[in-house]
NUKOLBA-708817 format. One record per residue: residue in one letter; y, z, x of N, C-alpha, C, O in turn. Coordinates in steps of 0.2 Angstrom, whole numbers, padded with zeros to 4 digits, always signed. Example, Ala and Ser with C-alpha at 12.3 -4.5 7.8 and 13.67 -1.06 7.14 Angstrom:
<nufis>
a-0028+0039+0066-0022+0039+0062-0016+0039+0066-0017+0042+0071/s-0011+0035+0064-0005+0036+0068+0000+0039+0064+0006+0040+0067/
</nufis>
This chain:
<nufis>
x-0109+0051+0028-0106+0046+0023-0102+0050+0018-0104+0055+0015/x-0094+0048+0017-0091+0052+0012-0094+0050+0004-0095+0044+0002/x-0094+0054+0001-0095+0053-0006-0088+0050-0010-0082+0054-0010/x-0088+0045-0014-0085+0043-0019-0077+0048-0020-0071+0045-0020/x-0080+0055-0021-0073+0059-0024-0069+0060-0017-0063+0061-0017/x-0072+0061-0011-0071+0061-0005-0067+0056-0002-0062+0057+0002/x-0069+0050-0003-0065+0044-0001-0061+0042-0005-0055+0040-0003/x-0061+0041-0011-0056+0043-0016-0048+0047-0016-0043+0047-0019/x-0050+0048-0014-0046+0058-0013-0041+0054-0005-0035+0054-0004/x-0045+0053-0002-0042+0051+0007-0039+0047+0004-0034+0049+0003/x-0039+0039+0001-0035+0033+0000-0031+0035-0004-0026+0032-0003/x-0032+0040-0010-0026+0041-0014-0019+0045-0010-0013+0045-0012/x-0022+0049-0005-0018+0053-0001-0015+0047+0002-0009+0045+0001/x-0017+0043+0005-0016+0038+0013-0010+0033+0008-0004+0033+0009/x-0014+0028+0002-0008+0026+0000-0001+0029-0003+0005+0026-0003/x-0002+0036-0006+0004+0038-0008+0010+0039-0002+0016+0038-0002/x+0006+0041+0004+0010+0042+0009+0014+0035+0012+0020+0035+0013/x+0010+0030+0012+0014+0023+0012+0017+0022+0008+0021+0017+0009/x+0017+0025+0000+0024+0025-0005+0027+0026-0004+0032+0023-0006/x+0028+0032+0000+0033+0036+0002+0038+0030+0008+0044+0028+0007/x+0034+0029+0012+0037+0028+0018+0041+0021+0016+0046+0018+0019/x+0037+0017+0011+0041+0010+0007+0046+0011+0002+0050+0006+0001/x+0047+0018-0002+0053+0021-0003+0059+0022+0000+0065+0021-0002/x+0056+0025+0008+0061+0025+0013+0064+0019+0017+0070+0019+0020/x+0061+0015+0015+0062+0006+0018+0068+0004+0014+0073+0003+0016/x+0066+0004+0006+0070+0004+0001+0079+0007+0001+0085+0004+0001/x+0078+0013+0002+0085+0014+0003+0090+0012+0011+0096+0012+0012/x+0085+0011+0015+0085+0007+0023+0090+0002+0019+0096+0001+0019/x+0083-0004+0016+0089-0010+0011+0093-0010+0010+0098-0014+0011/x+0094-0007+0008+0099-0004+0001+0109-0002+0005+0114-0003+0003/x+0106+0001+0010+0111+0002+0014+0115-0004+0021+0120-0004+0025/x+0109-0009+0021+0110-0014+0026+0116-0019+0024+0118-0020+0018/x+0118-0022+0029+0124-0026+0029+0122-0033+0023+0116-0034+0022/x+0126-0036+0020+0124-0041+0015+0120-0046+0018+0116-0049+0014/x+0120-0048+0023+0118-0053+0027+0110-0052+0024+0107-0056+0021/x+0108-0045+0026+0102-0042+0028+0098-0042+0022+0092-0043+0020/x+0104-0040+0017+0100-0039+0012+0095-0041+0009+0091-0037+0007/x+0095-0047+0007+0092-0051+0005+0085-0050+0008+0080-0049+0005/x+0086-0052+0014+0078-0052+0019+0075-0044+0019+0069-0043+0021/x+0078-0041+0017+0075-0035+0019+0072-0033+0011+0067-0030+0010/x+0077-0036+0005+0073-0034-0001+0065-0040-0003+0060-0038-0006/x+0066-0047+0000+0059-0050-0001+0056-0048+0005+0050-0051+0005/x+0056-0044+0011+0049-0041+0012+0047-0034+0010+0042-0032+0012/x+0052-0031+0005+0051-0025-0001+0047-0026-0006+0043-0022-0008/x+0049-0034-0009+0047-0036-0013+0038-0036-0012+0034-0034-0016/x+0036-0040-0006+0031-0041-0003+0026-0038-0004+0020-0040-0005/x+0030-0028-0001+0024-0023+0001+0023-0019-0006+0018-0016-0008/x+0031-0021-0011+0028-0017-0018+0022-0023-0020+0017-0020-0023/x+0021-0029-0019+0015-0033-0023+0008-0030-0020+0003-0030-0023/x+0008-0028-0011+0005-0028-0008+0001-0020-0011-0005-0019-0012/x+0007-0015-0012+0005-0008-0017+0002-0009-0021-0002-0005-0021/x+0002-0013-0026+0000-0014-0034-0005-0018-0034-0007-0018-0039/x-0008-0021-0030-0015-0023-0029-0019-0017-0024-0023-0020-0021/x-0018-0011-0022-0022-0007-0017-0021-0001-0022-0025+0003-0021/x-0017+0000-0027-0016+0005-0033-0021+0002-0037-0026+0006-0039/x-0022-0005-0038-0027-0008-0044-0034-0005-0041-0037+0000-0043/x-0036-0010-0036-0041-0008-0033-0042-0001-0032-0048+0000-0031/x-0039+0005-0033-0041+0012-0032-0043+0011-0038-0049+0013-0039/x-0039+0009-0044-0041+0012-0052-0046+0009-0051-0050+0014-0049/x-0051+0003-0051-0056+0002-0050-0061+0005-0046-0067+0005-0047/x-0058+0009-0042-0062+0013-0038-0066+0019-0042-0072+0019-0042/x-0059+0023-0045-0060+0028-0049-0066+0027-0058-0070+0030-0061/x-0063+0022-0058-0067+0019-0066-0072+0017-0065-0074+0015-0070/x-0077+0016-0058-0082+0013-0054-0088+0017-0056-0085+0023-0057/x-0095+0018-0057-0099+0023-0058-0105+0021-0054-0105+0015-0051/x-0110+0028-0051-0115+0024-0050-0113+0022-0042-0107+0023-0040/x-0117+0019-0039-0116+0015-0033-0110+0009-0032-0108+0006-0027/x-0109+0008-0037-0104+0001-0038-0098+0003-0035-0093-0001-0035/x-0097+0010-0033-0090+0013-0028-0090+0009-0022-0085+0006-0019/x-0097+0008-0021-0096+0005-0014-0093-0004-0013-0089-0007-0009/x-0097-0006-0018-0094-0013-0019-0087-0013-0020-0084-0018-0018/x-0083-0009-0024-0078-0009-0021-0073-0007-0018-0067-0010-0018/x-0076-0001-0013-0073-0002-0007-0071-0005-0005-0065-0005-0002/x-0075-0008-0005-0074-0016+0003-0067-0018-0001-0062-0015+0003/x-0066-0021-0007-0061-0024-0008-0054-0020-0007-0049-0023-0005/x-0054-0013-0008-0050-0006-0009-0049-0007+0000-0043-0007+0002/x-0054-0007+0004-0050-0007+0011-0047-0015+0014-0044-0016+0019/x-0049-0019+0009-0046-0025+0010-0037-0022+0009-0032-0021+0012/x-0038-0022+0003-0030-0021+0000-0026-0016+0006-0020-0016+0008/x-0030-0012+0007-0025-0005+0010-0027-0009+0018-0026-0006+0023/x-0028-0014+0019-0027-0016+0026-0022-0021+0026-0018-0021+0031/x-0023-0025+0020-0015-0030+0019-0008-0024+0018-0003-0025+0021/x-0010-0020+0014-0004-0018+0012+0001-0013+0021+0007-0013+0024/x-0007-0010+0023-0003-0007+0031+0000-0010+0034+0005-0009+0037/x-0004-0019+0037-0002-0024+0041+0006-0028+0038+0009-0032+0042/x+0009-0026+0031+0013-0028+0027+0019-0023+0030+0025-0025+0032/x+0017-0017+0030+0020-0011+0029+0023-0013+0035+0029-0015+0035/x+0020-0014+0041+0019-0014+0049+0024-0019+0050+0030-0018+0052/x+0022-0025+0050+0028-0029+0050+0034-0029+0046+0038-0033+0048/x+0035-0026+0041+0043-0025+0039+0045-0021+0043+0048-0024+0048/x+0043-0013+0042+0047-0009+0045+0048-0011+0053+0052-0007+0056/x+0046-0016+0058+0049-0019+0062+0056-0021+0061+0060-0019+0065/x+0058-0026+0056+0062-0028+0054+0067-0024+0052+0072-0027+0051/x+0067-0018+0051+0071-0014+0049+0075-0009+0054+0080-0006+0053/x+0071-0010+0059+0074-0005+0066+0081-0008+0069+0084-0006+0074/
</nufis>
């Protein structure tokens, strides 16, 4: 079983990397025909809400002591599962 700093350490890598890659969407938008734009900036909008609720959950993570990591894991891989399955179905739309 990983410890705390361990599993910590893996989501902070994992989400920034899907920063990254919703940065890259970003300017995708940014470049699409007018029609597009619009659709492609509310499911932008979507995945940054869907970030900032899997960034919250980490600070919680991190601010967590004691065994209570674990209780909120559960919620932290809720969010980083909303946020990949968010991720997943945009970047369809973008191809």
């Amino acid at each position: 079983m990983k410890t705390k700093e361990e599993y910590q350490a893996e989501m902070e890598e994992q989400i920034s990397k899907l920063h990254t890659k919703i940065d890259e969407l970003k300017v995708q938008a940014s470049l699409a025909k007018a029609d597009a734009k619009d659709k492609y900036h509310e499911q932008i909008e979507v995945l940054n809400d869907k970030y900032a609720v899997a960034r919250e959950k980490l600070q919680e993570l991190k601010a967590s002591s004691g065994n209570a990591w674990q209780d909120i894991r559960a919620g932290l891989e809720s969010a980083w599962d909303e946020l990949q399955t968010s991720f997943k179905r945009a970047s369809t739309h973008f191809k």
